[in-house]
Each structure stands twice: as C-alpha cells, then as structure tokens.
C-alpha positions in Angstrom: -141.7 96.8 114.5 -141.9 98.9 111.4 -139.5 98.7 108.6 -140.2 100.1 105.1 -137.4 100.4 102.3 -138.2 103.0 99.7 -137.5 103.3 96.4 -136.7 106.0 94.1 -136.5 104.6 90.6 -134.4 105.8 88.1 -131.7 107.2 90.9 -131.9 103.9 92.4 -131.9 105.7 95.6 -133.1 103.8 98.6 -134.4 105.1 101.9 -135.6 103.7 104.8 -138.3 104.2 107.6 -137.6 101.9 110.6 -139.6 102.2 113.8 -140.8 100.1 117.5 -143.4 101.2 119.3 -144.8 104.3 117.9 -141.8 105.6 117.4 -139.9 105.9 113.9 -136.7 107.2 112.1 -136.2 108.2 108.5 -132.9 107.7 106.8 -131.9 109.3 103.5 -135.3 110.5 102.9 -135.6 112.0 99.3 -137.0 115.6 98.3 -140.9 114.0 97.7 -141.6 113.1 101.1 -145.5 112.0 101.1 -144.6 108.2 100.8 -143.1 108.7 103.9 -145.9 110.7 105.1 -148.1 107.7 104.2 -146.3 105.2 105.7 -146.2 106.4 109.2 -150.2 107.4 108.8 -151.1 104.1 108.2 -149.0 102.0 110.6 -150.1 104.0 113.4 -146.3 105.3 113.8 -144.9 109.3 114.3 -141.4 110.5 113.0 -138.7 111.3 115.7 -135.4 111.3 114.0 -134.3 112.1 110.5 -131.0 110.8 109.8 -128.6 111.4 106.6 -125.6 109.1 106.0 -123.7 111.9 104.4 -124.3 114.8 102.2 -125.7 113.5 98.9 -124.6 114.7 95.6 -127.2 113.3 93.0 -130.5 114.0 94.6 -132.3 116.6 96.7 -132.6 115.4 100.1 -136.3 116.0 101.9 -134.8 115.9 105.4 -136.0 119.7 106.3 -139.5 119.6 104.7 -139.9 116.4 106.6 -139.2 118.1 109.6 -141.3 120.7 109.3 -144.6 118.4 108.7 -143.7 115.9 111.5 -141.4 117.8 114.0 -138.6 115.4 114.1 -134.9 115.8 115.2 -132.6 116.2 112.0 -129.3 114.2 112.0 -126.8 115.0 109.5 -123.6 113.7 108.5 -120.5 115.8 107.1 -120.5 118.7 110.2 -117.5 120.2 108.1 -120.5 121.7 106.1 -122.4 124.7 107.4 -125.8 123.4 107.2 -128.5 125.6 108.0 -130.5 122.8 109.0 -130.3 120.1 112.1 -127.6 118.7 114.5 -124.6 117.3 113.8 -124.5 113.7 114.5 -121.8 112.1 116.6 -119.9 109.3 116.6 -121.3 106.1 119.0 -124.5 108.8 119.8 -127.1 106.4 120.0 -131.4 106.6 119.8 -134.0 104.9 121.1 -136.9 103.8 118.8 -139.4 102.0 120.8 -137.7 99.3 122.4 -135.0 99.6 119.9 -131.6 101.3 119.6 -129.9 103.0 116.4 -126.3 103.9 116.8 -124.7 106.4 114.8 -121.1 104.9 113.5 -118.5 107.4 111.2 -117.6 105.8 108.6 -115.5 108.1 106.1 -114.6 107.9 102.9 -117.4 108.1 100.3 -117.8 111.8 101.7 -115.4 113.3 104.7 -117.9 113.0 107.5 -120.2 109.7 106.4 -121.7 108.3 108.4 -123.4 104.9 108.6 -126.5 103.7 111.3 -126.2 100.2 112.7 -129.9 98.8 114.4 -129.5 96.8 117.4 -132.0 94.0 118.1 -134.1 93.9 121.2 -131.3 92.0 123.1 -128.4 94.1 121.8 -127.4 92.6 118.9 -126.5 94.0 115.8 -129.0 93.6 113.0 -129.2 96.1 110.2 -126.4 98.4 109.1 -127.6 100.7 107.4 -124.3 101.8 105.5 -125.1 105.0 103.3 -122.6 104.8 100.3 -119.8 103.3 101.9 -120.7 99.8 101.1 -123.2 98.9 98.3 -124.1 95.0 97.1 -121.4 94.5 94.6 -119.2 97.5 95.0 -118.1 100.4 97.6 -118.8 103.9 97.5 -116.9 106.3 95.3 -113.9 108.5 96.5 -113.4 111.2 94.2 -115.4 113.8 95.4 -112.6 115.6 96.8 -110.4 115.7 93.7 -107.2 113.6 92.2 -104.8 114.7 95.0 -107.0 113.3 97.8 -108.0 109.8 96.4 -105.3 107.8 98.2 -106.2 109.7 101.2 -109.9 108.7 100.7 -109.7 105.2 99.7 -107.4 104.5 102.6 -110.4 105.9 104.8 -112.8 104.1 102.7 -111.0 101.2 103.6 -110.6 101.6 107.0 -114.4 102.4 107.8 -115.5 99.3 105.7 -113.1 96.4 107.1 -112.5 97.7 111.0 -116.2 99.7 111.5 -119.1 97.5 109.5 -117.5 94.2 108.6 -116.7 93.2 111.6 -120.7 93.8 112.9 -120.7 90.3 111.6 -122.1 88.4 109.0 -125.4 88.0 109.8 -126.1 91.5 109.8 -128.7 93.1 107.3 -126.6 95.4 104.9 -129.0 98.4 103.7 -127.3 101.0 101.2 -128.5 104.5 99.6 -128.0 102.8 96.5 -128.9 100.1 94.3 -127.9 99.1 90.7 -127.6 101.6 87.9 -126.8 104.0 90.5 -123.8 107.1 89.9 -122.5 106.4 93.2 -120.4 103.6 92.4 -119.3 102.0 88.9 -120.7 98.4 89.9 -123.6 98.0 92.0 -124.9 94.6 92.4 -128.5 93.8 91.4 -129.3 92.6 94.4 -132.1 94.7 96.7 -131.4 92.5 99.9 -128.2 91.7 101.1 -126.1 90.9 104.3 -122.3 91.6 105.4 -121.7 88.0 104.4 -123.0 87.7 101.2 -120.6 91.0 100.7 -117.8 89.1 101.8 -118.3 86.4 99.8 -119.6 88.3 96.2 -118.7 92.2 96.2 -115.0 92.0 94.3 -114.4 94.9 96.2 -114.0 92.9 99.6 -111.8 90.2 97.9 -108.6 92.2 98.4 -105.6 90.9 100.6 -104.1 94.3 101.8 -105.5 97.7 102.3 -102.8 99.1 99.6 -104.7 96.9 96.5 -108.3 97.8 97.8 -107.2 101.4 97.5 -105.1 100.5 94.3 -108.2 99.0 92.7 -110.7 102.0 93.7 -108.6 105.4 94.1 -109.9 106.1 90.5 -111.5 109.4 89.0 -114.9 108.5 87.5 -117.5 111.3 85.5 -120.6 112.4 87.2 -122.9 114.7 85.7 -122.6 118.6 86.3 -125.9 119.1 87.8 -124.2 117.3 91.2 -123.0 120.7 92.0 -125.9 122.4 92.6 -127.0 119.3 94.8 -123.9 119.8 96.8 -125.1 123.5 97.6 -128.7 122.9 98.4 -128.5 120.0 100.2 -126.8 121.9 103.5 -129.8 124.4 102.9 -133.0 124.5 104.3 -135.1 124.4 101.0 -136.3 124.5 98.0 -139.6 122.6 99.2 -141.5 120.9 96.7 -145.0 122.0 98.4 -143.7 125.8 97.3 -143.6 124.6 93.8 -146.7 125.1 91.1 -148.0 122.2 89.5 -146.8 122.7 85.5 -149.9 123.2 83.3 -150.9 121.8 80.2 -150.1 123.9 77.0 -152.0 124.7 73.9 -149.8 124.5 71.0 -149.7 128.9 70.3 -148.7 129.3 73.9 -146.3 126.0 74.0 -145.2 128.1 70.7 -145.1 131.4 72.2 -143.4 130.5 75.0 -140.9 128.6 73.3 -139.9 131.4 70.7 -140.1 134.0 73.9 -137.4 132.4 76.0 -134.2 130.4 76.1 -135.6 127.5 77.5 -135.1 123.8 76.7 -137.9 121.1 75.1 -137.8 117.8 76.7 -139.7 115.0 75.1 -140.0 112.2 77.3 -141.8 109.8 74.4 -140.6 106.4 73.1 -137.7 106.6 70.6 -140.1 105.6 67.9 -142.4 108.2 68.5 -139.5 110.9 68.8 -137.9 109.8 65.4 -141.4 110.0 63.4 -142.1 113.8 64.4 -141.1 116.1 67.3 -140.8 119.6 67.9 -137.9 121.1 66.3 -134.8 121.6 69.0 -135.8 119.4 71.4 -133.9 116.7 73.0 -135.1 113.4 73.7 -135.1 112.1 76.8 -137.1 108.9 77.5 -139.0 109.1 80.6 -137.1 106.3 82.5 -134.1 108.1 81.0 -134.4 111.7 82.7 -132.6 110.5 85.6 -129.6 108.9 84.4 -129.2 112.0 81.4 -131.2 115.1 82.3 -128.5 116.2 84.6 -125.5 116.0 81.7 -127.6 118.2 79.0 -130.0 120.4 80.7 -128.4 123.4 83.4 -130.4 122.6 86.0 -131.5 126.4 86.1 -133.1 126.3 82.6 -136.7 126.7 82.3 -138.2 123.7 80.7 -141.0 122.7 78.5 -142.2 119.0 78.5 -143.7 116.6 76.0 -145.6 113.5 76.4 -148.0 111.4 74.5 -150.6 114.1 76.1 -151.1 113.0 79.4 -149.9 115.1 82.6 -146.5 114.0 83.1 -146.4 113.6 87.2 -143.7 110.9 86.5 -141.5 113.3 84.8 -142.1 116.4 87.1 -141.3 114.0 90.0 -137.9 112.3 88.3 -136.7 116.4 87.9 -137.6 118.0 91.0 -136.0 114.9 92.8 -132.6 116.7 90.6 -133.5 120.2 91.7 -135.5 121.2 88.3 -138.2 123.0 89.5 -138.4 125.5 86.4 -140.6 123.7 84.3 -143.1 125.9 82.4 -145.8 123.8 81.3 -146.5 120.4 78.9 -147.6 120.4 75.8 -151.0 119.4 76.6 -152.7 117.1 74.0 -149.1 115.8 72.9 -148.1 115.7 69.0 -151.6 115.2 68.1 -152.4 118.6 68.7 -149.6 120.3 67.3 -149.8 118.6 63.9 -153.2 119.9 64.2 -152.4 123.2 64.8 -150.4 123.2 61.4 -146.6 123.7 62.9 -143.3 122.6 61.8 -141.7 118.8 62.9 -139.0 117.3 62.0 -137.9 113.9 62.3 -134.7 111.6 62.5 -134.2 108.4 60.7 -134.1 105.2 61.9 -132.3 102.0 60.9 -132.5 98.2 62.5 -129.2 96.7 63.6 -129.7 93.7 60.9 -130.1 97.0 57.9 -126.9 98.6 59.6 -125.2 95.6 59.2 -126.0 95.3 55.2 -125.0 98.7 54.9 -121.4 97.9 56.2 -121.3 95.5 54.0 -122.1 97.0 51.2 -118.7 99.4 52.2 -120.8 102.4 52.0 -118.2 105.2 52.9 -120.1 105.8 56.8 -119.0 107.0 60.2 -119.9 104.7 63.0 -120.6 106.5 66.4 -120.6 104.1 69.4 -121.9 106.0 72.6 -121.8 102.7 74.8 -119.5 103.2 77.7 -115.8 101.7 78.1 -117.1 99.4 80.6 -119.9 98.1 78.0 -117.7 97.7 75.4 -115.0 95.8 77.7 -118.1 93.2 78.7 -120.3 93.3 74.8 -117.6 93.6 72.3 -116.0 96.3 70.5 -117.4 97.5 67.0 -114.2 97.6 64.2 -113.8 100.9 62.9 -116.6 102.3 64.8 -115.8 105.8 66.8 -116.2 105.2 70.4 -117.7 108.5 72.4 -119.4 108.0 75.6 -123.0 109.8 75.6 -121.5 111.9 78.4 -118.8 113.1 76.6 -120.9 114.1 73.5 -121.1 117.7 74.1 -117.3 118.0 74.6 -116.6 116.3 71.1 -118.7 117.3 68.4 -116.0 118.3 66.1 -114.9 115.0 65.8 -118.3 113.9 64.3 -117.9 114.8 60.4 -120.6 116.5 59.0 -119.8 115.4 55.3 -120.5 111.5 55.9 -123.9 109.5 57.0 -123.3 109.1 60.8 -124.9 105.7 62.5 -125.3 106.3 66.1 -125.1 102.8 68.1 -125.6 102.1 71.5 -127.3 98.9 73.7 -130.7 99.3 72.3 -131.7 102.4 70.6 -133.1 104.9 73.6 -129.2 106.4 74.3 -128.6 106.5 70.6 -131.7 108.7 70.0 -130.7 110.9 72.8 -127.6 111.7 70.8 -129.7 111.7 67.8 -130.9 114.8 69.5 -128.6 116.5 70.4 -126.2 116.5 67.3 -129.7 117.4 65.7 -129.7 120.5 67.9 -125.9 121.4 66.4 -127.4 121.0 62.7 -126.2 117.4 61.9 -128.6 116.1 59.7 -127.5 113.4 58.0 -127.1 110.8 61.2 -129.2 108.3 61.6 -130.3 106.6 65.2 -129.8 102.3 64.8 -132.3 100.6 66.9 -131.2 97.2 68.4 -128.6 96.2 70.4 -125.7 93.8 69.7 -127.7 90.8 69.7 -128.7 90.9 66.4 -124.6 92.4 64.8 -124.0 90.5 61.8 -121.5 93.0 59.8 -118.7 91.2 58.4 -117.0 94.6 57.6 -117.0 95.3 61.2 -117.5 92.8 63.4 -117.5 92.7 67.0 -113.8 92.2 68.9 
C-alpha cells in the first residue's frame, strides 16, 4: 500500500496520495505538482484518480495539470460550479485502488457541494476519512463563504454532515483534513498532524456540543479572509494557469531592478529578516518575511500586480513557490546580489527604527506622550493579555484604518514578536508615517507599569 501525506507550509495545506497495487489517487493536490510526480515514480505506482473535497478558496489547486502529465480521472466536488475541468463526483460513487476501495461521501457545509473520501480496508472496513474542511483536529470547517444570511443554513448542514455522515464511521477511523494549524480555513486548528474520529470526539470543542442548535450557535459566525480568495474562487473551476507555462523570475542588477521599478506600478516585496529590513531596504517596499508571504501577501498585494522580490541575494525558489501556490505569477525578477549590491551601486535606502520590548517598556514609564499600536488579533489578546491604553488594530484591518494612526505622535507598533509589527512598519511607511517605530519582542519580556498587561 502507498500512503503519502503532503505538506504545503505556510498554507498548512495537506494533500494526500494513497494507492494499492499500482494503482494511486491524489486528493487536494496543490498547484506545484512534482512532489507528487516524485512520489508515484519512485514507488513504482501511476495516478488514476484526482479527487477535490470541494472548491478551495486559498490556494491554487493542481488537479488539471496533474491530469495532463499522468492521464488520470478528475473528481471534483461543488457540481453547482461550471468547471471546465473533470467529472462531477457523486454521492456513495465508489473507486477501486488496487485491492482497495475509496468512497466518495457529501458532506456539505464548509462549501455547498463538499465532499469528503472515506478508505475502506481490505475487508470492508472503514479506515481513513479523508474529510476536506469539514472536520479539522481541533475545530470544523468555516461556513461563511456564502454570506451572513446563509450561515444558519450552513452550520446546520455543517452539522449534519459531521455528526450523521463521518462520526459515526467510528472511532477508530484515521481523520485526514486539507488543513492543519495556522490555517484560514478555520479559527482553531489543533496542532496535531495525526488524528482519529475519537480523539475528535474527545478534544475538538467543536464536537462537545449537546444539540445541533449550540454547535451552529457557536460556529454560524462571519470571520475575515484575505481578498486574494476571490480570484482563487474563479480559477479553481478553470482549467489553468499552469505553473510549467510560467518563466522562471531572473535575477536583477540594481539599474534594471531600478528601471523597472521607476517604469511600472508594481510592488517590492522583501522577504528578509525584520532586522535586516529595519537597517536598510529599498524605499516603498513592504516587508514580508519569507515564512510570512503566505499568511499576508494575499491582504496587501492584488494578486494581479507585477512584483519585484528581495532576498539576502540568493534565488528565491521558496518565495516564487509560496506565491504561485496564491496565483502570483507576475513576478518580474529579484534583485540579484541582494542589499549588498544596491548600496554598492550608490542608491537611496531607508530604514525603520527598532526598539526592544524591555526599552518600550522604560519609555512608558517615563510617560512619554506615545501612541501604542497593537496589531495582535482579538483572539491573541483574549489568550496573552491586553496592553492599557494601547490601540488595538488587527494587521488585516491596517489598510482600512490609517486615519486613526496620528501622524503628530511617536507610534510603537506591537505584536507577538516583531515579524507582523515590521510588516506594518511597512506599510504605514509606504503612506509617509515616519515617526513609528517597529518593538521587537513579544509579551514575555512586558514590564510597563504605565500600561500593563490586563
């Protein structure tokens, strides 16, 4: 038997390749398909099936180019779509793999037409569900995809799909979700990368409710997801764009970096460390860690904007992958050489200043007259602690609220650790705030008497 679980980092996507015989299925594959590729060469196995649990919304499925290099059957939830792409999957269809059957089971909610794909052992059994975003480790799939009207309607479906459809496959069973922690799809995934239907029952909070009325209660909520999640909804019932169509970005000396950047309305992502960003970086660009670009590419960069990349130098495969996986695929070049090279080539930096959490907290004490900005989310603040008299604006929601950042006072930007913070940093720097400084630290080391930590 072959089973392979794939991770995409920084999405905290999971796929799956599962196979018997020679014979192997794909579930959820992503838009970079060659680890798949790679796994199937080397075990000796070929693709049949491609299956997707439902129409995804922050990621660029791979399902068609897949199919075009191995010849296998797409499957593909939500058939109120008008895909241009594979077969409409049905409920209780079934496939053979080997001498193993997958069975396709609707399970609604997350999306109208989700499904989920429950593995039966060699004997019949039920072994792994694998459950899409209906039910994660720690938490359930979100419902709000179809607006504030609907998210009674989808809970309730939610609800049903979860306790009368995979639940009751028993708890031995092998859950296997689209999603781990850290993931959009749902507020609180668990950290756990292996899980079962009964360690659900027993841990997610989500399955602790007595009546169908407080799980939908306790989930029919409306929660933010990045604008970019659009355009996935689009492409992902189309047949491309295909990532082998796509030129490798080249490296940049600084006069054409320059050039190009003075030329067009594009937008400068540095992907460096936050201490490397707030000694010297190219003036307008936004930082964006590399680990980052996942999470916070898609809330500050229109996914049709041509892009220009910094590094410490090197080519930045990471980064080109982490974008393309959110359909960025207008990237221009890299600044090849890194900051090195454009200090030597004599152009303009700037800079933003930095502060320790322990120097923060002396300046509070000292009542200098400064604004506070906390960009930590609600749920953060509701588990860390609240900052007195600091201004709480979610990263997110930065864009949308820049007048109520004054321009006239020294503004502290504070988040967990620093990498957040800088991204803000950034971006006010971009709307000509400069006088805020980045504070580097979380709140392990908050000692401010002045305003301390509710």
């Amino acid at each position: 038997m072959l089973f392979k679980k794939i991770k995409s980092e920084g999405l905290a996507h999971f796929s799956y390749i599962v196979g018997d015989g020679s014979e192997a299925a794909v579930i959820d594959p992503r838009r970079d398909i060659e680890d798949y590729l790679n796994v199937v060469k080397n075990e000796g196995f070929s693709i049949k099936h491609i299956f997707e649990t439902h129409r995804n919304e922050d990621y660029l499925a791979g399902s068609y180019e897949l199919a075009l290099k191995t010849g296998a059957q797409i499957w593909h939830a939500d058939d109120i779509f008008d895909y241009e792409y594979g077969k409409p999957v049905q409920d209780g269809q079934t496939f053979s793999l080997g001498g193993l059957t997958l069975e396709a089971l609707h399970t609604p909610g997350h999306t109208p037409g989700s499904f989920s794909y429950v593995l039966y052992t060699y004997s019949g059994e039920p072994w792994i569900v694998f459950s899409g975003d209906a039910l994660f480790a720690g938490d359930v799939g979100r419902v709000d995809f179809l607006g504030e009207d609907k998210l009674k309607e989808t809970g309730g479906k939610l609800y049903d799909s979860i306790y009368n459809r995979i639940l009751p496959l028993g708890d031995e069973v092998i859950l296997c979700p689209a999603h781990g922690s850290g993931s959009v799809c749902a507020s609180a995934i668990a950290g756990r990368d292996w899980t079962t239907i009964g360690l659900e029952k027993k841990l997610n909070p989500q399955l602790q409710h007595d009546s169908k009325e407080a799980f939908v209660e306790d989930i029919a909520k409306m929660l933010e997801y990045s604008p970019y999640f659009k355009k996935m909804e689009e492409f992902n019932v189309k047949k491309g764009p295909m990532t082998s169509n796509l030129k490798d970005p080249q490296p940049l000396k600084p006069e054409k970096f320059a050039q190009i950047r003075k030329e067009r309305d594009l937008e400068i992502i540095d992907c460096r460390m936050v201490e490397s960003f707030a000694s010297a970086h190219i003036p307008g660009a936004i930082s964006i860690w590399s680990e980052g670009l996942s999470s916070f590419a898609g809330w500050f960069v229109d996914p049709d904007s041509e892009i220009l990349l910094v590094t410490e130098g090197e080519y930045p495969e990471k980064e080109i992958i982490y974008l393309r996986r959110m359909g960025f695929d207008n990237i221009c070049g890299y600044l090849g050489g890194g900051m090195v090279h454009w200090h030597m080539s004599g152009r303009d930096t700037e800079s933003v200043t930095t502060v320790t959490v322990q120097e923060l907290c002396n300046i509070l004490d000292e009542n200098e007259d400064v604004f506070l900005l906390d960009i930590r989310s609600e749920d953060e603040i509701a588990s860390e602690g609240e900052i007195e008299n600091a201004v709480n604006i979610h990263l997110t929601q930065l864009p949308d609220n820049y007048s109520r950042i004054p321009e006239n006072k020294r503004v502290y930007i504070f988040c967990g650790s620093g990498l957040r913070s800088m991204v803000a940093g950034s971006l006010l720097k971009k709307q000509n705030y400069n006088n805020t400084v980045v504070v580097l630290g979380g709140l392990e080391g908050w000692t401010s008497t002045t305003c301390p930590i509710k």
